[in-house]
Short mmCIF file of the C-alpha atoms (twelve columns), coordinates in Angstrom:
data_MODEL
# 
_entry.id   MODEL 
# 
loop_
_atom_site.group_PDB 
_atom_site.id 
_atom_site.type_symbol 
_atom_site.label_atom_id 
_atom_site.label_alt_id 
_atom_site.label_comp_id 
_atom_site.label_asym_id 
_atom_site.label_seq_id 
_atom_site.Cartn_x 
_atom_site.Cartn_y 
_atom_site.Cartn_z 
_atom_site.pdbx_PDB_model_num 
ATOM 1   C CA . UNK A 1   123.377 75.322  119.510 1 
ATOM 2   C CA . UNK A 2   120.504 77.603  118.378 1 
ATOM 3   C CA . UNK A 3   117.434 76.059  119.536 1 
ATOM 4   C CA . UNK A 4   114.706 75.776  116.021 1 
ATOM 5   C CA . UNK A 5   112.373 78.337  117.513 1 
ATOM 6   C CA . UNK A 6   114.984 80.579  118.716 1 
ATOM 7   C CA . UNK A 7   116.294 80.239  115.350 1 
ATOM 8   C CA . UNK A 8   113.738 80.924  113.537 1 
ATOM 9   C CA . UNK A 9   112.960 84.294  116.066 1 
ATOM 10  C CA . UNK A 10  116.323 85.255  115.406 1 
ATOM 11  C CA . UNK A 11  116.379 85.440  111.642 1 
ATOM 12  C CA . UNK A 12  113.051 86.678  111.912 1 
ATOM 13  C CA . UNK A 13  114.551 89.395  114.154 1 
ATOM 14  C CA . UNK A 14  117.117 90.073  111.787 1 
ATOM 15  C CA . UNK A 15  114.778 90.466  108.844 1 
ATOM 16  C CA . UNK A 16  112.956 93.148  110.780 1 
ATOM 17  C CA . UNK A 17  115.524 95.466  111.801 1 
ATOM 18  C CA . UNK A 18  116.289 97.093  108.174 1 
ATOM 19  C CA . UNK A 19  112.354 97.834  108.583 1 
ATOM 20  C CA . UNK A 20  112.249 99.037  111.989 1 
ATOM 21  C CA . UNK A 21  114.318 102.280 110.829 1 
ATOM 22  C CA . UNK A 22  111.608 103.531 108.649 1 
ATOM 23  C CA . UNK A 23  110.237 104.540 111.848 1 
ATOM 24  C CA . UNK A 24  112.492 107.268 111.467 1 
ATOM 25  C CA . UNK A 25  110.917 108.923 108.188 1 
ATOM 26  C CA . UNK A 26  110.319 112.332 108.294 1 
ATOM 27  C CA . UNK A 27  106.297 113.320 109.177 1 
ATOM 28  C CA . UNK A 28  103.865 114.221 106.017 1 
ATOM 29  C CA . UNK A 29  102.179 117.326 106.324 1 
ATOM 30  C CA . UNK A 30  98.121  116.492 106.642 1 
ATOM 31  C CA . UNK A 31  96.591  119.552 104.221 1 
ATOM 32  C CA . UNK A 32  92.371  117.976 104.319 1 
ATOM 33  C CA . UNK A 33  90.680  114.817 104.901 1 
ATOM 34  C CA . UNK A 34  88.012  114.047 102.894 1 
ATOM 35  C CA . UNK A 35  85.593  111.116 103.168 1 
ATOM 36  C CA . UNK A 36  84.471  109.488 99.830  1 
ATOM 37  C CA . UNK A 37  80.089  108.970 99.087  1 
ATOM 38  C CA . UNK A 38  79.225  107.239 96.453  1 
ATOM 39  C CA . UNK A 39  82.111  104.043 96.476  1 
ATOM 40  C CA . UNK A 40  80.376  100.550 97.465  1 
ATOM 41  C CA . UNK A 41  81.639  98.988  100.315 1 
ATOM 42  C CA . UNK A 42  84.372  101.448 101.236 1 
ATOM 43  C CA . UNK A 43  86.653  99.690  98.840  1 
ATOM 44  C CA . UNK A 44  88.654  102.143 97.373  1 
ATOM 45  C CA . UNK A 45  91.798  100.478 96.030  1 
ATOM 46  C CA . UNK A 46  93.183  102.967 93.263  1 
ATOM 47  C CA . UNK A 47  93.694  106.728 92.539  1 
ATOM 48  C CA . UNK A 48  95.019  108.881 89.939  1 
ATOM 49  C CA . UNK A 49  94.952  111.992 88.761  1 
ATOM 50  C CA . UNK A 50  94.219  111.802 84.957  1 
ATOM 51  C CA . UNK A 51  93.762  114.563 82.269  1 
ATOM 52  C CA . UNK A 52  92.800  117.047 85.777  1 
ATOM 53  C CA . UNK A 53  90.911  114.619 87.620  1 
ATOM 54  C CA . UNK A 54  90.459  112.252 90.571  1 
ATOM 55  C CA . UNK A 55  89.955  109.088 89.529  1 
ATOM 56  C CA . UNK A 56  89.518  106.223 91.405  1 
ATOM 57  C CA . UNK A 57  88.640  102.220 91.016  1 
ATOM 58  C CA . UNK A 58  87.176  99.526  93.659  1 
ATOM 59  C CA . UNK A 59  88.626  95.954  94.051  1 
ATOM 60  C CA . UNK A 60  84.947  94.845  93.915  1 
ATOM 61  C CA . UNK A 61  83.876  96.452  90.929  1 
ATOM 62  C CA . UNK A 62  84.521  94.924  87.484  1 
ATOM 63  C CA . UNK A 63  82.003  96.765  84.985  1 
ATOM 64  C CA . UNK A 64  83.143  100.809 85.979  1 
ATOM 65  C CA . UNK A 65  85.558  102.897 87.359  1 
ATOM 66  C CA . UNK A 66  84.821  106.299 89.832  1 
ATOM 67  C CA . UNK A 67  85.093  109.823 88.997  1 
ATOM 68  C CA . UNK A 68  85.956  111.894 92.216  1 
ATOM 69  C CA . UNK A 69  84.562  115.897 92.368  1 
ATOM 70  C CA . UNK A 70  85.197  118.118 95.832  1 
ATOM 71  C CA . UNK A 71  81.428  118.422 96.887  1 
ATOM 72  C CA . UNK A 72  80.199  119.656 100.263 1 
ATOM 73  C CA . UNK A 73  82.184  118.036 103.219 1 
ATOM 74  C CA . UNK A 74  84.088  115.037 100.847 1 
ATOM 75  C CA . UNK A 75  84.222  113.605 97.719  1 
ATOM 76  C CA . UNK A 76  80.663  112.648 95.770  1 
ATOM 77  C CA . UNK A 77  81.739  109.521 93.553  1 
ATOM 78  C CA . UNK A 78  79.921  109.442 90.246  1 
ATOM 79  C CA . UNK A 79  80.518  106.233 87.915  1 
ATOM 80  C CA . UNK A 80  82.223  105.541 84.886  1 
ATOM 81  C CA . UNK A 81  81.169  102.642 82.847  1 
ATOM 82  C CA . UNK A 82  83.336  100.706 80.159  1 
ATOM 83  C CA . UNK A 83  82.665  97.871  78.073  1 
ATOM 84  C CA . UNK A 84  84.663  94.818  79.728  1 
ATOM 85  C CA . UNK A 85  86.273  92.032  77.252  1 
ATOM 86  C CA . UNK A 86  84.323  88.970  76.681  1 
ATOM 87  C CA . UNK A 87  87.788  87.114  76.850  1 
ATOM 88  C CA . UNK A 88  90.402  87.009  80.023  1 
ATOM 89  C CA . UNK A 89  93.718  86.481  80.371  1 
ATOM 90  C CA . UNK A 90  94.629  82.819  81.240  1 
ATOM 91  C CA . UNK A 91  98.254  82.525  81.787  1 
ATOM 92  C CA . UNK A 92  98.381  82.018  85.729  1 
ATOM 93  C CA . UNK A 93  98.993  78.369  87.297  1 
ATOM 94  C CA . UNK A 94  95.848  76.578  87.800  1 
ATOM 95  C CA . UNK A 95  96.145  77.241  91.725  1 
ATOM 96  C CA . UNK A 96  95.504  81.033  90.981  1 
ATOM 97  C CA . UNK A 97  93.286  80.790  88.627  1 
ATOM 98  C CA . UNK A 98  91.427  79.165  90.763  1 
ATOM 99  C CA . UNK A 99  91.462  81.490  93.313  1 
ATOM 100 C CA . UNK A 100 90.253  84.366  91.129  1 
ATOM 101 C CA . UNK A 101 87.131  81.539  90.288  1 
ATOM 102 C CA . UNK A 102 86.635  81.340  94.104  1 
ATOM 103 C CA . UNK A 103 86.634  85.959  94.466  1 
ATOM 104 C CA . UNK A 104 84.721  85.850  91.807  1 
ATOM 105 C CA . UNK A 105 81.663  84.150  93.353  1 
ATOM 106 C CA . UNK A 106 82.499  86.711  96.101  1 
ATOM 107 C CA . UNK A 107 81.834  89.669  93.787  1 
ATOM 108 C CA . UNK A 108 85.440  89.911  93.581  1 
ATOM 109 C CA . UNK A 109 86.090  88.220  89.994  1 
ATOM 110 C CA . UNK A 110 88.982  91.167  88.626  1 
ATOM 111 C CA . UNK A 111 89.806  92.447  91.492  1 
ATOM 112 C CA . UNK A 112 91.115  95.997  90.493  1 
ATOM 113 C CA . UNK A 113 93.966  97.555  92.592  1 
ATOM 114 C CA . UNK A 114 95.536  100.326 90.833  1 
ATOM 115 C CA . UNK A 115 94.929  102.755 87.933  1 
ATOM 116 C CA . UNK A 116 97.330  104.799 86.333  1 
ATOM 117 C CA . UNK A 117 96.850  107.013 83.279  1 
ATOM 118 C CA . UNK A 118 99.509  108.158 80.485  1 
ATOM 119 C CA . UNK A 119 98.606  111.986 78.718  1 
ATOM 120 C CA . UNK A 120 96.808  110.712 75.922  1 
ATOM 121 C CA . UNK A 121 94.120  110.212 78.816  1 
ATOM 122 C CA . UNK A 122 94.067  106.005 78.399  1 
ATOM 123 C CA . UNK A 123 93.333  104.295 81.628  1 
ATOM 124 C CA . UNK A 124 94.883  101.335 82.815  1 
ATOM 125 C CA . UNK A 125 93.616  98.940  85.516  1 
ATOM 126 C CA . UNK A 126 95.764  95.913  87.076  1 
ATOM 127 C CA . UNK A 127 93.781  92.937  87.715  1 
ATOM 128 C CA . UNK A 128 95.110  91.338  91.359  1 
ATOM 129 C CA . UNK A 129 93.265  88.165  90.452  1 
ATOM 130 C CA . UNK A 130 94.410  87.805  87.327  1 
ATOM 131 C CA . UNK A 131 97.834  89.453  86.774  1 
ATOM 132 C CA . UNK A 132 96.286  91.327  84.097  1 
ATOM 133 C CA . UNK A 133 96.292  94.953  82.910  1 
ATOM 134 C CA . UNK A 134 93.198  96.546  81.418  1 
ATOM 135 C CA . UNK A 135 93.094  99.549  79.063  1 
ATOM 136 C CA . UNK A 136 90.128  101.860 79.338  1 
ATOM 137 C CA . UNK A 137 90.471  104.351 77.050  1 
ATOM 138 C CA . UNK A 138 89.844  108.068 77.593  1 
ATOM 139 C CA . UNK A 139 85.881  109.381 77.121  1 
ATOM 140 C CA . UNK A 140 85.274  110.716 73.335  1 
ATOM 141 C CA . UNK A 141 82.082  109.539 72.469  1 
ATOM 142 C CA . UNK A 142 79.861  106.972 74.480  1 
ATOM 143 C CA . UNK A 143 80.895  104.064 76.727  1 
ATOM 144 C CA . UNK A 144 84.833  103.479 76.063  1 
ATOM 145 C CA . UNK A 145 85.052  99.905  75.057  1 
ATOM 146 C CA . UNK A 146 88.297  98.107  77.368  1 
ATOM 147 C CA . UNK A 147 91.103  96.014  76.096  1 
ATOM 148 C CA . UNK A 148 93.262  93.484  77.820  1 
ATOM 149 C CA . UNK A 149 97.054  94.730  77.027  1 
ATOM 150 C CA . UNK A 150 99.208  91.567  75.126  1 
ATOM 151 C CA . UNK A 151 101.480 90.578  78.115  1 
ATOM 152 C CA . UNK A 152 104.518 88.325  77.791  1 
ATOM 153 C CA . UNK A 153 104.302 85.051  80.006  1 
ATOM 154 C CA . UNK A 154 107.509 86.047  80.660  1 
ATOM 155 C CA . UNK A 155 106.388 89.268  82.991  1 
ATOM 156 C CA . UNK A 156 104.485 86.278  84.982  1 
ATOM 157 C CA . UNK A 157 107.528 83.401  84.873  1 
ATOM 158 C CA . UNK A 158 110.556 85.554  85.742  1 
ATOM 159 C CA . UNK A 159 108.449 87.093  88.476  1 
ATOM 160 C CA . UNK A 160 107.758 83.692  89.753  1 
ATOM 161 C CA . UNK A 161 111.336 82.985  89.738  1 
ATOM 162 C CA . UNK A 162 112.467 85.484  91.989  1 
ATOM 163 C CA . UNK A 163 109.761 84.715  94.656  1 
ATOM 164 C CA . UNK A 164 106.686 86.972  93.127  1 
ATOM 165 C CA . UNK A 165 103.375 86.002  92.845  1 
ATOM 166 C CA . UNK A 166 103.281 83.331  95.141  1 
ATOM 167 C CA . UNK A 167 100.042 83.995  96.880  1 
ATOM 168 C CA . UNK A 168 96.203  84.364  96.024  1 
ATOM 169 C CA . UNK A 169 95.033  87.557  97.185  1 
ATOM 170 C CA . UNK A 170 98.649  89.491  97.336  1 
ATOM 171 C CA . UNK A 171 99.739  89.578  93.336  1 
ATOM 172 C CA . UNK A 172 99.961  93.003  91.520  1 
ATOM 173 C CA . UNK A 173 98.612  95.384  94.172  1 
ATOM 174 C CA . UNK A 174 99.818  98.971  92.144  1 
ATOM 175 C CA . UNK A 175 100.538 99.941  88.533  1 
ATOM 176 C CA . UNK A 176 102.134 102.900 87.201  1 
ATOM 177 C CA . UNK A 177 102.411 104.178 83.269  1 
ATOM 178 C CA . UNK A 178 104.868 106.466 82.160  1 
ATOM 179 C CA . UNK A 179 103.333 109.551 80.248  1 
ATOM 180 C CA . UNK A 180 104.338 108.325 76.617  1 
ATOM 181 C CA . UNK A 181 102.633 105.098 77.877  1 
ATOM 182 C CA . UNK A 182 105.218 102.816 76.635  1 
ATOM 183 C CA . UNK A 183 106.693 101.862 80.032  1 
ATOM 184 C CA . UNK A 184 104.534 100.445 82.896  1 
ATOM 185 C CA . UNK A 185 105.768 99.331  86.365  1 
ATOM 186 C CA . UNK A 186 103.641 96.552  88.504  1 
ATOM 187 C CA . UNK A 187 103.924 96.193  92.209  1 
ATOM 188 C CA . UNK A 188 103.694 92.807  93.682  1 
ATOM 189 C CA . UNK A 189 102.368 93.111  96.848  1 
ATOM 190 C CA . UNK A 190 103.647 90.792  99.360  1 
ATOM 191 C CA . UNK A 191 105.738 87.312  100.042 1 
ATOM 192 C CA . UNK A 192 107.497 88.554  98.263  1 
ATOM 193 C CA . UNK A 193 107.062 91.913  97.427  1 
ATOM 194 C CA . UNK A 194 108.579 93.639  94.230  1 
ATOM 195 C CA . UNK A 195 108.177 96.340  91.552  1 
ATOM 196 C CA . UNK A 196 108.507 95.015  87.815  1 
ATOM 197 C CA . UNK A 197 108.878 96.702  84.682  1 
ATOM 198 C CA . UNK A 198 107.320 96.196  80.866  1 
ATOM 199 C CA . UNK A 199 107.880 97.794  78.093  1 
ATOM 200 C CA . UNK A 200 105.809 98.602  74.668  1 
ATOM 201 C CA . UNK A 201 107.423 96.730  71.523  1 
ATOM 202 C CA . UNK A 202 105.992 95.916  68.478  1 
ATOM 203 C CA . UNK A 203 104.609 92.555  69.648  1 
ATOM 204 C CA . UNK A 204 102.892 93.614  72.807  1 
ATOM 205 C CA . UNK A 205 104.522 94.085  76.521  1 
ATOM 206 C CA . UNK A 206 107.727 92.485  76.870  1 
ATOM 207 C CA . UNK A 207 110.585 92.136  79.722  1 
ATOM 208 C CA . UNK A 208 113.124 94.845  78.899  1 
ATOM 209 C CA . UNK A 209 116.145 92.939  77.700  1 
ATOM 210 C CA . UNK A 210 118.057 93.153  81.263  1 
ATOM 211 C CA . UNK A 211 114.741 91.824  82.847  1 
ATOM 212 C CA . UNK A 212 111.840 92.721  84.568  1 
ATOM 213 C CA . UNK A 213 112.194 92.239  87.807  1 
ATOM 214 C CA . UNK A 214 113.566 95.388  89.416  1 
ATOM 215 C CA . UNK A 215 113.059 94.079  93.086  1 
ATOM 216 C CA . UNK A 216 111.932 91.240  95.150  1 
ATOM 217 C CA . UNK A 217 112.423 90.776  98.632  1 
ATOM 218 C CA . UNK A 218 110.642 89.425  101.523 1 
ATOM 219 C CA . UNK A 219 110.899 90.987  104.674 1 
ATOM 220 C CA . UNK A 220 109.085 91.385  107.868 1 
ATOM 221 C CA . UNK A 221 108.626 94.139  110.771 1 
ATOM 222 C CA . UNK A 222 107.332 93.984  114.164 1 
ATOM 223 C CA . UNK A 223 104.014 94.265  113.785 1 
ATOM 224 C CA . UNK A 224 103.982 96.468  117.566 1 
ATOM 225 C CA . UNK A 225 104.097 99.070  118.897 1 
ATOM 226 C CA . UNK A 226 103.090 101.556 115.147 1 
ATOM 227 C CA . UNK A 227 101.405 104.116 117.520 1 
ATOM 228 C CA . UNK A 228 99.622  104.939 120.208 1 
ATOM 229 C CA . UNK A 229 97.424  102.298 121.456 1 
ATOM 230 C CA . UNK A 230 98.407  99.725  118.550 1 
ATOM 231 C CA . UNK A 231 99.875  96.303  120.261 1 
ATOM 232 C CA . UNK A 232 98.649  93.519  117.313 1 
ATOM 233 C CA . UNK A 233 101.647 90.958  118.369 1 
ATOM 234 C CA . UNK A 234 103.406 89.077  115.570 1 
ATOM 235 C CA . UNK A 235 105.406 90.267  112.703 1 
ATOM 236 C CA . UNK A 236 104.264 91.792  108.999 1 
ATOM 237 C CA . UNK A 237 105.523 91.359  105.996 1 
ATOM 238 C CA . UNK A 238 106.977 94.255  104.089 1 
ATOM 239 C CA . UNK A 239 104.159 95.318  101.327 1 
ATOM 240 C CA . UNK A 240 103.342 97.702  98.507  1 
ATOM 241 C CA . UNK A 241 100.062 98.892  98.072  1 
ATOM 242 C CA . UNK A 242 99.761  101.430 95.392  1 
ATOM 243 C CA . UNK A 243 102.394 102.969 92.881  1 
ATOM 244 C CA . UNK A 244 102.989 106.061 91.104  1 
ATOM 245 C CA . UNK A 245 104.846 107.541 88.465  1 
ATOM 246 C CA . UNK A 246 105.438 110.968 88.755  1 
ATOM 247 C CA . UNK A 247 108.834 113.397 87.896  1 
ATOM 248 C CA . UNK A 248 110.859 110.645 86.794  1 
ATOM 249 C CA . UNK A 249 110.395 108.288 89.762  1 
ATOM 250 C CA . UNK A 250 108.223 105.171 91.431  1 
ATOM 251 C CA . UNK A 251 106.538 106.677 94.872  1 
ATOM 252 C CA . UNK A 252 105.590 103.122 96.594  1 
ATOM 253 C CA . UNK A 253 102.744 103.199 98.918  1 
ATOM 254 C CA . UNK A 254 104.260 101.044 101.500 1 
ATOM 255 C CA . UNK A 255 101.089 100.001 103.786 1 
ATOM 256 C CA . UNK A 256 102.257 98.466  106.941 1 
ATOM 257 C CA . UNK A 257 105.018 100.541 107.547 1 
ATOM 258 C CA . UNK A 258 102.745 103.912 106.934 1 
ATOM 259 C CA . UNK A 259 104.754 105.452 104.345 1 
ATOM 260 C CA . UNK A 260 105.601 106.928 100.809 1 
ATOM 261 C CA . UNK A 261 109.081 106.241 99.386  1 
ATOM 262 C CA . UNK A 262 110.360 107.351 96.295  1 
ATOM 263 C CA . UNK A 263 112.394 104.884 94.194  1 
ATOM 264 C CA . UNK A 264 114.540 104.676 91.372  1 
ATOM 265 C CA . UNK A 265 112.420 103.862 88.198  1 
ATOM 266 C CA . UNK A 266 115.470 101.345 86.772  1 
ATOM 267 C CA . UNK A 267 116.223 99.472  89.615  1 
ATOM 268 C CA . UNK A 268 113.766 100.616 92.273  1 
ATOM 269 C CA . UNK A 269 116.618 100.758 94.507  1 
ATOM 270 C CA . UNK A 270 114.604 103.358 97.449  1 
ATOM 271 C CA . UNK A 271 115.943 106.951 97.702  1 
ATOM 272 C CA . UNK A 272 113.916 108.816 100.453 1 
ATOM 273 C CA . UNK A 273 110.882 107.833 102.568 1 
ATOM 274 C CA . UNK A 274 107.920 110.001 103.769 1 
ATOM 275 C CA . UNK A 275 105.979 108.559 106.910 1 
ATOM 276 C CA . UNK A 276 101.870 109.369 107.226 1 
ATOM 277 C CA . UNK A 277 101.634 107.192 110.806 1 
ATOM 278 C CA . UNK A 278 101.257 110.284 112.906 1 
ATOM 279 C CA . UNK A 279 98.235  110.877 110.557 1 
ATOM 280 C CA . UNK A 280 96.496  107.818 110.178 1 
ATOM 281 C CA . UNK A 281 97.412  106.000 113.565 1 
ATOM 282 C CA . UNK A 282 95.691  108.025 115.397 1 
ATOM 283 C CA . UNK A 283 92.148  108.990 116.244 1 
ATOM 284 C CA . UNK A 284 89.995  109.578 114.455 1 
ATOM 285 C CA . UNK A 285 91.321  108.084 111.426 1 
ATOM 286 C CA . UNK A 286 92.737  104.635 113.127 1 
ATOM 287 C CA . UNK A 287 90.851  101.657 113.091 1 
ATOM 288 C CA . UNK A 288 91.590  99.426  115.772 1 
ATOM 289 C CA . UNK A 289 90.168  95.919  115.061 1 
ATOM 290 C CA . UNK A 290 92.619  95.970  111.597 1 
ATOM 291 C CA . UNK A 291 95.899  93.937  112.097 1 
ATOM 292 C CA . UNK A 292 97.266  95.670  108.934 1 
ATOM 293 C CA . UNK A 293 97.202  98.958  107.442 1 
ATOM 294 C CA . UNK A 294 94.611  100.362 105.240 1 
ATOM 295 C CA . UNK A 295 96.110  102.606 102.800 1 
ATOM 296 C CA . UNK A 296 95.894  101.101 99.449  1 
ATOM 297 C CA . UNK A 297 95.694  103.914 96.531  1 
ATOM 298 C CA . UNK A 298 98.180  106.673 95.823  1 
ATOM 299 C CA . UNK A 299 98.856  109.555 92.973  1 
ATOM 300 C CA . UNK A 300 101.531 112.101 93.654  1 
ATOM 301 C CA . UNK A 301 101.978 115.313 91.874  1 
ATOM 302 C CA . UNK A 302 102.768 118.891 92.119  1 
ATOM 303 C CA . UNK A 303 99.773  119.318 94.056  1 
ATOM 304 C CA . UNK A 304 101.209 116.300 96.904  1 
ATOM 305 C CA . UNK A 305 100.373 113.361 97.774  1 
ATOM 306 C CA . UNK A 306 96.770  111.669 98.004  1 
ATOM 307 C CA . UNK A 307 96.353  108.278 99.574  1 
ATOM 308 C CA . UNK A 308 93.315  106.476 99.854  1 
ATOM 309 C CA . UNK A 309 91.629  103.896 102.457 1 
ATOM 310 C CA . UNK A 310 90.169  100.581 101.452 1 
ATOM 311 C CA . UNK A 311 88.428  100.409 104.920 1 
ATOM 312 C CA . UNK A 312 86.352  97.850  103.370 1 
ATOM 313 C CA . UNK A 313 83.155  98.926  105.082 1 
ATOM 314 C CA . UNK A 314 84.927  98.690  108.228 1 
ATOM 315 C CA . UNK A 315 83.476  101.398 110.945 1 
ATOM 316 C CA . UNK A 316 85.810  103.298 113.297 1 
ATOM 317 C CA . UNK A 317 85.474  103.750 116.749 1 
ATOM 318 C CA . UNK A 318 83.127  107.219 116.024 1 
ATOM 319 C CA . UNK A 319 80.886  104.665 113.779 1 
ATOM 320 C CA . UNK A 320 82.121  106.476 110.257 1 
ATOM 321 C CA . UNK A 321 82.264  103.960 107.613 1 
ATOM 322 C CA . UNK A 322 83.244  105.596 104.499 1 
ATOM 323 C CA . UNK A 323 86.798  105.410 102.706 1 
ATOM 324 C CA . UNK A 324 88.530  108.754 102.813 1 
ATOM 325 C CA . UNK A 325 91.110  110.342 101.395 1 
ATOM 326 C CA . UNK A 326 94.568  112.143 102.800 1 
ATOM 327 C CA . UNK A 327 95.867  114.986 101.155 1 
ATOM 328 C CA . UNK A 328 99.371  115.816 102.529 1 
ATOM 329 C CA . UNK A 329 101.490 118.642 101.463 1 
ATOM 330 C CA . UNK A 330 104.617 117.579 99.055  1 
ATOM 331 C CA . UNK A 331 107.570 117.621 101.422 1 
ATOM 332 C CA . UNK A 332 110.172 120.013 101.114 1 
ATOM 333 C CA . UNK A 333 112.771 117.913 100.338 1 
ATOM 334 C CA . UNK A 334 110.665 115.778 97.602  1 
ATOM 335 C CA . UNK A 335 113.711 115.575 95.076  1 
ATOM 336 C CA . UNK A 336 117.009 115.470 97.404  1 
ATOM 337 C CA . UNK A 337 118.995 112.610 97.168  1 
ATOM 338 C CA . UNK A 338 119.242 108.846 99.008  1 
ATOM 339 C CA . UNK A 339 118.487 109.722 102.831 1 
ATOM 340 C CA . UNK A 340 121.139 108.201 104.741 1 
ATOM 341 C CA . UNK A 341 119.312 105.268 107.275 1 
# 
């Protein structure tokens, strides 16, 4: 007989060793590293490119979003303001709800994770804290005045169902928007993590008629050794971070394994997977004192892909304390088929 502990070591074992062999992604190609000035805090949760250029949002600012322009040595962030809704979304459980109350008073009351843009130039911005997606849309004249986008309860109670946004603080950590904009994809960002689709209809964002939920799992990897020098003890569970739409397919920002994978858009079944931990487990880009990994915004396009640090004013070992961002070179094999693991 299996003693309870050993049990429970076992399956956790077990859970891990799918995740242990995206070790074995092939290295991304580092092209610059850029810190960001400008960004409070270091929090830089989100990135896109829209209509040409970097744009960016922080999980502890509600009122604006960041414009990003190459300047001398980085990236100088200038603001973008928008006129917020007076109303918000209230169709979580009381129990997150009330932990969006409780950020809030923190300075954290949306909580902003991800932007994504379709080619009309409309912004959209997923509320962690309250499962909600926010349309800025693009400059014309003045301050552009935000909407919150209709959303099904649905999107929330079939996500629930499968094991989705079950924690405060880990809901809908990416979004992605096709370019028509009548198709967005949410990431759900750990415990279980999962990518779930909406669609445009006449009556707001619904579940497409098969469903919404493309995938939801909950998994965990050795949390030691992911590098050089890194021995944190424990296990981790399986996350997304960011999400992008790009060429017909969801790239996943996968933090604690240190990787981009590409993924189907209809069933987010994963095709290929890119690792970055030779880049950003090492000095001087590592930061020792975090349990977890950092990376938390992505956009990929023609010209690669850009990730983003929320070091969250964290300061590395050479005292630097601003985010930065990680261009690597699109990999050669970017659109080959399902890499046999």
């Amino acid at each position: 007989m299996i003693r309870p502990l050993a049990g429970l070591a076992l399956v956790l074992l077990c859970l891990a060793i799918p995740a242990m062999a995206f070790q074995k992604a092939p290295e991304l190609t580092l092209l610059q590293a850029s810190p960001v000035v400008g960004m409070a805090q270091g929090n830089l949760s989100g990135l896109a490119r829209c209509a040409g250029e970097l744009q960016a949002v922080s999980d502890r600012q509600d009122g604006h979003l960041y414009l990003l322009r190459a300047a001398e040595g980085g990236w100088q962030a200038s603001v973008e303001p928008f006129v917020l809704p007076e109303t918000r979304p209230t169709h979580l459980p009381l129990q997150l709800l009330a932990g969006a109350w409780l950020r809030g008073l923190r300075g954290q009351a949306l909580d902003f994770e991800g932007i994504s843009c379709d080619d009309e130039g409309n912004r959209y911005l997923v509320s962690e804290s309250l499962l909600a997606i926010l349309k800025v849309p693009a400059v014309n004249e003045g301050t552009p005045v935000a909407e919150w986008l209709e959303m099904d309860e649905g999107v929330y109670a079939e996500g629930a169902e499968r094991g989705l946004w079950q924690r405060i603080n880990a809901l809908a950590e990416g979004i992605a928007v096709s370019p028509d904009g009548n198709t967005l994809w949410l990431a759900a960002e750990r415990q279980a993590r999962g990518l779930v689709k909406v669609e445009r209809q006449r009556t707001g964002w619904r579940c497409p008629v098969v469903g919404c939920v493309l995938l939801a799992e909950r998994r965990y990897l050795p949390a030691e050794p992911f590098g050089p020098g890194i021995m944190t003890g424990g296990m981790l569970p399986l996350d997304f971070s960011a999400l992008s739409y790009w060429k017909g397919r969801l790239w996943t920002l996968e933090r604690n394994e240190h990787q981009v994978c590409r993924r189907h858009p209809e069933s987010g079944q994963r095709e290929r997977c890119w690792s970055f931990a030779g880049t950003l487990l090492r000095a001087p880009y590592h930061y020792p004192e975090a349990p977890y990994g950092l990376a938390e915004a992505l956009t990929v396009d023609e010209h690669g892909f850009m990730i983003g640090l929320d070091n969250n004013a964290r300061r590395r070992p050479d005292g630097d304390d601003r985010p930065w961002v990680f261009h690597f070179a699109l990999p050669d094999d970017w659109q080959k088929g399902a890499r046999r693991e």
